[in-house]
N, C-alpha and C positions, 0 to 999 in steps of 0.2 A: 445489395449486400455492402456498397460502397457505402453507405451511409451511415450501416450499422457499424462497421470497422470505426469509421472517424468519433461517432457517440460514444463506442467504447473505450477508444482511445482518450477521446479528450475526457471523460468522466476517472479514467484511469489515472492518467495526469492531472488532471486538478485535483482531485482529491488528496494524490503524494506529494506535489507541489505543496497545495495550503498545509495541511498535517502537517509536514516538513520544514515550510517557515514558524508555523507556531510555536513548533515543539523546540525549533530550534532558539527561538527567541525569548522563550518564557516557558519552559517545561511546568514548574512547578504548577505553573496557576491554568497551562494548555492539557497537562496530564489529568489535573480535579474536575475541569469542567469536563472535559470528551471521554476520560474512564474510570472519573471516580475515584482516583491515586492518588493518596497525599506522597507527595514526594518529598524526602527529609534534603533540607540545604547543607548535601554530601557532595562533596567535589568529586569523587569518583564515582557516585552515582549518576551524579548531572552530566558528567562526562560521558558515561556510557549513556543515555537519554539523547543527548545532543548529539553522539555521535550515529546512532539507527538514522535519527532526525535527518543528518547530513547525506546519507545512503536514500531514503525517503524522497528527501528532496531533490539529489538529483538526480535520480530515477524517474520522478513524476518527470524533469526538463527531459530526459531522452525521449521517455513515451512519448511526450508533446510533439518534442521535433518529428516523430513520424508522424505526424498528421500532415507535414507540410513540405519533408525532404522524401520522399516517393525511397530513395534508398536504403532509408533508417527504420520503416515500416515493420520488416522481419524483425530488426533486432526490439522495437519499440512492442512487439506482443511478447517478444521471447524474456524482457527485465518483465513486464506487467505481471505475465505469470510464475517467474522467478518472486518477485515480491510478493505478488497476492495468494497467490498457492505456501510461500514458503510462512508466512504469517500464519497461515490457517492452520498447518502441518503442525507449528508449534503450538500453536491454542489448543491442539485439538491433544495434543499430548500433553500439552497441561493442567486439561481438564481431567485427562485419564491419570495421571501421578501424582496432582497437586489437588484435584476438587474443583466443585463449579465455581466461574470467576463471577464476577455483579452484571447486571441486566446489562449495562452500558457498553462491558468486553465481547459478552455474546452476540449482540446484535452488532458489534466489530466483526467478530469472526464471518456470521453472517454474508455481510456487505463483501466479506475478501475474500469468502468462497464463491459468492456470485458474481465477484468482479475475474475471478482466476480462469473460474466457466466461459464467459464471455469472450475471455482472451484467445481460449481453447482454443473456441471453436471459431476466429475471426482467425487464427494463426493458421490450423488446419483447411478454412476452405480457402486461405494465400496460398498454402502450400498446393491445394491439389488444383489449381488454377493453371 
């Protein structure tokens, strides 16, 4: 189970980590290629983009550091499904108020409900340990 923990982790954090620097460095052109989003060059729009981006990113560094500070491990499942469940939460309401988003969102949502799962249950069998 040790092994699973540290895959989920580290798959967890790289993926908020890269996302995170991309989106923080070039929303516009990191938004159209990974969902499809033309983004208008709005200063409070890119503001708001860059700032998830910033949460994102250093989210994925916490998660990380549980792979290697034994300490940070609880807290690094407890942001993973904080993030990855809380993304889903929102897609999944937004599918229900808003309509289906493009092939590129859903298989987003996908990936952060199977990453949320993952976390679950590496969190849960920490706990009952």
């Amino acid at each position: 189970m040790e092994i699973f923990k540290i895959i989920t982790l580290a798959l967890s954090g790289s993926l908020l980590l890269f996302v995170g620097m991309m989106r923080l460095s070039n929303p516009i052109k990191t938004y159209l290629k990974n969902s499809g989003i033309k983004l208008e060059k709005d200063a409070s729009l890119l503001n708001e983009m860059r700032g998830v981006s910033g949460v994102m990113l250093l989210g994925g560094i916490i998660i990380l550091l549980g792979i290697i500070v034994s300490k940070l491990t609880f807290t690094s499942f407890v942001v993973a499904i904080l993030i990855f469940l809380g993304f889903g939460i929102g897609r999944m309401l937004s599918i229900s108020l808003d309509g289906k988003p493009n092939k590129l969102i859903t298989q987003g949502l996908a990936s952060e409900l199977v990453l949320a799962t993952l976390n679950i249950i590496c969190l849960v069998s920490l706990v009952t340990i």
